[in-house]
C-alpha positions in Angstrom: 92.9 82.8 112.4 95.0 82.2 109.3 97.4 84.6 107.7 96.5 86.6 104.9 98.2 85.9 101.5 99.5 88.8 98.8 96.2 87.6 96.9 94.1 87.9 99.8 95.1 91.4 101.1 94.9 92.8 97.2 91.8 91.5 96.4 89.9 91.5 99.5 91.4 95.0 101.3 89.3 98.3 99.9 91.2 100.7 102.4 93.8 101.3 104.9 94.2 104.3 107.1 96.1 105.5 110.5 95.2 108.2 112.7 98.2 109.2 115.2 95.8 109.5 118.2 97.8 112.4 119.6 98.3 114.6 116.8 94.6 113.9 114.6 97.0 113.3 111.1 96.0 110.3 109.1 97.9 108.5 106.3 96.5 106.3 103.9 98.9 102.4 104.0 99.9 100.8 100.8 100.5 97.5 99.6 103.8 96.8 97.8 103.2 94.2 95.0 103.4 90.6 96.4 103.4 91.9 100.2 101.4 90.5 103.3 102.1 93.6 104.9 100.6 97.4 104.4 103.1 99.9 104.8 103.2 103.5 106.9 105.3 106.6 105.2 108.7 106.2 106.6 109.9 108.5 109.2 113.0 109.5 111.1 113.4 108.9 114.9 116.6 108.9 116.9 119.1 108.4 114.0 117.5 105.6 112.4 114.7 105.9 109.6 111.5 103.9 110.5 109.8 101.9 108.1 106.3 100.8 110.2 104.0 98.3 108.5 101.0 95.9 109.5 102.5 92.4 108.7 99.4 90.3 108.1 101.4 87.0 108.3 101.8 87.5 112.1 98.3 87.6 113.7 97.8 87.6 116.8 94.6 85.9 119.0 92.2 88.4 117.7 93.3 88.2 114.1 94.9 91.8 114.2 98.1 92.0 112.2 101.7 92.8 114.3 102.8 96.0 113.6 106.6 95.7 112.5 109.3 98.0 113.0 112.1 98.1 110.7 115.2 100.3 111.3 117.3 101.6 108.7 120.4 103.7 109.0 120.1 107.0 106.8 123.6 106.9 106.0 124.4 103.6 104.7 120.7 103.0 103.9 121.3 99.1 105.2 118.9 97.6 108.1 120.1 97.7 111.7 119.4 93.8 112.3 120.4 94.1 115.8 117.1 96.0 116.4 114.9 93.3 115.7 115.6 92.1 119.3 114.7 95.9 120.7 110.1 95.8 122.0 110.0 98.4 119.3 110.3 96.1 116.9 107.4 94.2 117.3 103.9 96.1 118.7 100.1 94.2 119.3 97.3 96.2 119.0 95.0 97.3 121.9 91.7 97.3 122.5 88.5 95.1 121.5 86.4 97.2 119.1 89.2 99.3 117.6 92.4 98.5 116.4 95.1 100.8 118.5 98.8 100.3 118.4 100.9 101.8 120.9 104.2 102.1 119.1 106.8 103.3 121.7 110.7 103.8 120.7 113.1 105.8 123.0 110.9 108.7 124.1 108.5 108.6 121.4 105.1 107.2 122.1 102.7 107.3 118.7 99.3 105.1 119.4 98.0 104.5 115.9 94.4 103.8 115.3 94.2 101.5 112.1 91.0 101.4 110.0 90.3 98.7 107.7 87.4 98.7 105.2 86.8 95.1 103.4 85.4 93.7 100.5 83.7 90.7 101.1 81.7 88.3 99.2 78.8 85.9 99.9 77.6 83.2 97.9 74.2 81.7 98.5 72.5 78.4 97.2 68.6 78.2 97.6 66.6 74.8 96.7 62.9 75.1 96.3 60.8 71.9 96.8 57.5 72.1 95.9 54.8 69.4 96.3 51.2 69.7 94.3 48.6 67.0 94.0 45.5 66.6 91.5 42.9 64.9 91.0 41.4 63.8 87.8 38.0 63.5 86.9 36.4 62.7 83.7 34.0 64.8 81.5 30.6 64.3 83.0 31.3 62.7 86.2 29.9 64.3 89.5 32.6 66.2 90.9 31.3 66.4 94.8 
């Protein structure tokens, strides 16, 4: 499988949509202009604000993009870069017909189902071959 460019995921991507498994909400992702990656509403979770996001540059055997973690401190608004080692940081989806990412941090277990509807296109060439033979006869000759 190949990673998705900006182009791709804009032109080909109808609709995005998560439903937390445990509590029924959903929430439509987004694309930020130029992005590989389709972004969840930020949150706040043990001090840090979470910024979750489906990063379609990192696909894994299936295809299925990785979903990223990033972790920003509310009060100086920068990115803790020291949790890009933490498992939180990085979560593969689950399952073989449906796309389910277990996102644990701390004590906080959300498994996210992510739908995905596609535009696709198909292009189709047809050739016709067609072979006719006649036979000519002239005015007044015995056709048998």
């Amino acid at each position: 499988m190949r990673s998705l460019s900006p182009t791709d995921l804009q032109s080909g991507l109808v609709r995005a949509w998560a439903t937390n498994l445990s509590t029924g909400e959903t929430q439509e992702l987004t694309i930020k202009n130029g992005s590989v990656c389709q972004f969840f509403d930020p949150f706040k979770c043990d001090g840090y604000e979470i910024q979750l996001r489906l990063d379609w540059k990192d696909l894994d055997n299936q295809g299925n993009p990785t979903l990223d973690a990033d972790f920003k401190n509310p009060c100086t608004g920068k990115m803790d870069k020291s949790m890009r080692a933490h498992p939180a940081h990085h979560t593969h989806a689950q399952g073989d017909r449906e796309r389910i990412y277990p996102w644990d941090f701390t004590d906080k277990l959300i498994k996210l189902r992510v739908t995905l509807n596609w535009l696709e296109s198909v292009t189709e060439v047809t050739n016709f071959v067609d072979y006719t033979s006649a036979k000519v006869t002239r005015a007044g000759e015995d056709v048998p």
